[in-house]
C-alpha positions as CSV (number, residue, x, y, z in Angstrom):
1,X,31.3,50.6,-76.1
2,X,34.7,52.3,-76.5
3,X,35.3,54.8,-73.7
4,X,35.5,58.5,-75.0
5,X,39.8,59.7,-75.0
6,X,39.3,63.3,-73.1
7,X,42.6,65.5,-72.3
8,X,42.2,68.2,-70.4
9,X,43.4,72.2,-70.3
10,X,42.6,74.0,-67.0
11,X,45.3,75.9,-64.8
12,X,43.2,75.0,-61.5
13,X,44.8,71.7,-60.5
14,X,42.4,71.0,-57.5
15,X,39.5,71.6,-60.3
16,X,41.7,69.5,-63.2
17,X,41.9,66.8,-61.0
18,X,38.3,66.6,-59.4
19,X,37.4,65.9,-63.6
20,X,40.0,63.5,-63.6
21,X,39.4,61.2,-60.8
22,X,35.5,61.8,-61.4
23,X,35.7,60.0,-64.5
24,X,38.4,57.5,-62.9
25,X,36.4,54.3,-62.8
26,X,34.1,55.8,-66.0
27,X,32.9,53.1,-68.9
28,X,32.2,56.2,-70.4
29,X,35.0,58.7,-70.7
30,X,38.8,57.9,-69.8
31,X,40.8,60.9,-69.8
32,X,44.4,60.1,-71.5
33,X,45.6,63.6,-70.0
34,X,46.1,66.8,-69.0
35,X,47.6,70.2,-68.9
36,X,47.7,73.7,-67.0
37,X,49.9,75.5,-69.3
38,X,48.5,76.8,-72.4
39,X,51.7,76.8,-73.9
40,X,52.3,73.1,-74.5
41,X,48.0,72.6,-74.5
42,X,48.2,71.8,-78.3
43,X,51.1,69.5,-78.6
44,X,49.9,67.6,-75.5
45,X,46.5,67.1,-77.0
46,X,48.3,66.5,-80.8
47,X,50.0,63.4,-79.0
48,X,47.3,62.8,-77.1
49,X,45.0,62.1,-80.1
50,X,42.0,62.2,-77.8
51,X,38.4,62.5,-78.9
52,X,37.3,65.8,-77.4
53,X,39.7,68.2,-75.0
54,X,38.3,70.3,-72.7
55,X,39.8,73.6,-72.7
56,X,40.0,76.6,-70.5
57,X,39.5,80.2,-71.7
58,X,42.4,81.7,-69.5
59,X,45.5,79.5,-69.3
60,X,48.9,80.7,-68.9
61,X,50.8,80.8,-71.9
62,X,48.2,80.6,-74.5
63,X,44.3,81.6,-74.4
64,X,41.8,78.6,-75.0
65,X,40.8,80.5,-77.9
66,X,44.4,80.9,-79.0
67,X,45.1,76.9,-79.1
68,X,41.8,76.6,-80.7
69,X,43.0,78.8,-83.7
70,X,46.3,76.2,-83.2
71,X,44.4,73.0,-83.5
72,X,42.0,74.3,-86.3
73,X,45.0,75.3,-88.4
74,X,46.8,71.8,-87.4
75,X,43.4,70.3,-88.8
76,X,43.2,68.8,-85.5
77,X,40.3,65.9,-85.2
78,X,39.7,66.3,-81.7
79,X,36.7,68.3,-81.1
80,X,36.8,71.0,-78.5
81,X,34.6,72.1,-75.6
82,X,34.6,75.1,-74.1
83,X,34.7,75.5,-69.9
84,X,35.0,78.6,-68.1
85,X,34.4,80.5,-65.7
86,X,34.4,84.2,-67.5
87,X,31.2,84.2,-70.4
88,X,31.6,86.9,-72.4
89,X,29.8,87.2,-76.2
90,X,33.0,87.9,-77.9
91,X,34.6,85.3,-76.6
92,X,31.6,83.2,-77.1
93,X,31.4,84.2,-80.8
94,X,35.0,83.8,-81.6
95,X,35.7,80.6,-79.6
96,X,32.3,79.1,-82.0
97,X,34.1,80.7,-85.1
98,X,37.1,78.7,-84.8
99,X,35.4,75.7,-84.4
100,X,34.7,74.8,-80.9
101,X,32.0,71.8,-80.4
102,X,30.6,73.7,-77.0
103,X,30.7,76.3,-74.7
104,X,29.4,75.7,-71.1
105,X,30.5,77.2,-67.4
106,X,32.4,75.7,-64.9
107,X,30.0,75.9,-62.6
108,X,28.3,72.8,-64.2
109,X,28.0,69.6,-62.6
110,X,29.7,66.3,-63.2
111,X,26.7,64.9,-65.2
112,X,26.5,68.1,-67.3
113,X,29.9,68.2,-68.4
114,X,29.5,64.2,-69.3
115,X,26.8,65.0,-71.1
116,X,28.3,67.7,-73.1
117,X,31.1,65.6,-74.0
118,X,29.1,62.8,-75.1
119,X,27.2,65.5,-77.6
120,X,29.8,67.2,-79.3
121,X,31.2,63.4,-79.6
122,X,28.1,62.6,-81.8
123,X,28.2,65.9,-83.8
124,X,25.9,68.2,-81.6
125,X,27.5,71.5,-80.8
126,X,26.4,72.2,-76.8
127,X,25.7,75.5,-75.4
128,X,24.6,76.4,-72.0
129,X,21.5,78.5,-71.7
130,X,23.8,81.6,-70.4
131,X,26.6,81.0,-73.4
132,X,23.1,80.9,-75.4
133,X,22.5,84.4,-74.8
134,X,25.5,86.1,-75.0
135,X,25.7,84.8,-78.4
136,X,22.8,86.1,-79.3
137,X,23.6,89.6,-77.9
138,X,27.0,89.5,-79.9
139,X,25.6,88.4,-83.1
140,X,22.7,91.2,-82.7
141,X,25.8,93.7,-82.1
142,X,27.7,92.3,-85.1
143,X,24.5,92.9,-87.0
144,X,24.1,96.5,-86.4
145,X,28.2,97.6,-86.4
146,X,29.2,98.5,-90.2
147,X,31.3,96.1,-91.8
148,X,34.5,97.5,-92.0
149,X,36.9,96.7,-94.4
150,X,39.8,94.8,-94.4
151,X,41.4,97.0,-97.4
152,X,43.7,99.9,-96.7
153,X,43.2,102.7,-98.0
154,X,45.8,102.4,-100.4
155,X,44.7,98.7,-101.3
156,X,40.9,100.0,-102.1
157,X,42.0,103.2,-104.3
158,X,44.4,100.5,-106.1
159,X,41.3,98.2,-106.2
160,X,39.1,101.1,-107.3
161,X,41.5,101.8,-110.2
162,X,41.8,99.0,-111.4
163,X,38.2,98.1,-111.7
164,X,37.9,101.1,-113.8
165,X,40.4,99.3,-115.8
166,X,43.6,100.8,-115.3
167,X,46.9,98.6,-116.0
168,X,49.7,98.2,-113.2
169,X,51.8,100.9,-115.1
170,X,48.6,103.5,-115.2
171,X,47.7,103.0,-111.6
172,X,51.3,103.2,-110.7
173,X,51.6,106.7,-112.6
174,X,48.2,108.2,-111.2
175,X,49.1,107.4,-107.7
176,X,53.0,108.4,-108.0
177,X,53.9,104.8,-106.8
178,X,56.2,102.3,-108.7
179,X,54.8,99.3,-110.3
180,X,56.3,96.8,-107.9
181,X,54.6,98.6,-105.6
182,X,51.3,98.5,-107.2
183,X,51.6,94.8,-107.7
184,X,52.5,94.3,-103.8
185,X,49.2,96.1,-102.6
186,X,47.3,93.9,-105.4
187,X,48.7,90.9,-103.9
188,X,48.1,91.9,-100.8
189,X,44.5,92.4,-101.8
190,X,44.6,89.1,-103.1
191,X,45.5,87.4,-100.0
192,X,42.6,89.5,-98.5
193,X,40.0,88.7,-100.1
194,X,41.2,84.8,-101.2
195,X,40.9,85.2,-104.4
196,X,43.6,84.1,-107.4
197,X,43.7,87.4,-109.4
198,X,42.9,91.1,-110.4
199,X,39.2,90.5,-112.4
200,X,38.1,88.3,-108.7
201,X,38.9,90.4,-106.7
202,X,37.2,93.3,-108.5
203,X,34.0,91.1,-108.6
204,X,34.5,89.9,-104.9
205,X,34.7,93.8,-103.5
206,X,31.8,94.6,-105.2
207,X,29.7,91.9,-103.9
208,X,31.3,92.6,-100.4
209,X,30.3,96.3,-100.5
210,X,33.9,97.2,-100.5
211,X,33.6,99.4,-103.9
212,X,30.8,101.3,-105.1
């Protein structure tokens, strides 16, 4: 069995290097290395090509769920887990949003974190019981907050317009805006709501609930 390539992101050095020499003599896992500054966590683990990197929520130069938004836009194959000390839902939520293959304390063992890393290895996505419910208690939060828009004001009455079928020149002369104008906020729109023209994203704010 090919050991599993771990790198490592924590800014505690005594705890960094208890999971290093832990898994020194491991058929299991070999770590191929290591980091405490968030700032150089993502090319370190981009050289590093390891299987899974453990990274830490609070690091100096860059948040854990900062270099996750890094690796996930790098299309980074390494899969990520999650360990900290500070569980909060947002966090929680976010960190799972951008990909992350687990979210567990520090506080657990050894065998725990092993175990977690040989889960997210074979696809599983590993949360610890407390991660578990402050998940749930963001998600049920997220439920009952209204969505709010990521329009402008000036983007939905530009949006509005134009689904009542108004051309770039009309909307420009009912608003008292140029036309380049017009087309920016349209593109802008665009961009928003990733779609590839006017009649889309007309259709894709009314299915969003952003016009009525």
């Amino acid at each position: 069995m090919t050991p599993i390539r771990l790198f490592i992101a924590d800014d505690h050095p005594v705890y960094r290097e208890g999971l290093k020499s832990h898994w020194t003599s491991s058929e299991v896992i070999t770590v191929v290395g290591s980091t405490g500054d968030g700032s150089q966590a993502v090319d370190a683990i981009l050289a590093a090509t390891p299987d899974v990197a453990i990274v830490d929520l609070r690091l100096p130069g860059a948040s854990g769920l900062e270099i996750l938004e890094q690796l996930s836009e790098l299309h980074c194959e390494a899969r990520v887990l999650v360990l900290t000390a500070y569980v909060d839902s947002a966090s929680v939520y976010r960190a799972l949003a951008l990909g992350a293959g687990g979210f567990i304390e520090k506080a657990a063992s050894f065998d725990e974190i092993t175990a977690a890393v040989e889960s997210i290895v074979a696809g599983e996505t590993v949360i610890a019981p407390v991660v578990s419910k402050a998940l749930a208690a963001e998600i049920r939060n997220r439920a009952l907050e209204p969505q709010k828009s990521p329009l402008t004001d000036r983007e939905t009455a530009i949006l509005r317009l134009a689904a009542d079928g108004l051309s770039g020149p009309q909307i420009a002369r009912e608003l008292g805006i140029s036309v380049p104008t017009v087309k920016t906020h349209l593109a802008h729109v665009y961009t928003k709501l990733d779609v590839p023209d006017r009649a889309s994203a007309v259709a894709q704010a009314f299915r969003r609930g952003l016009l009525e």
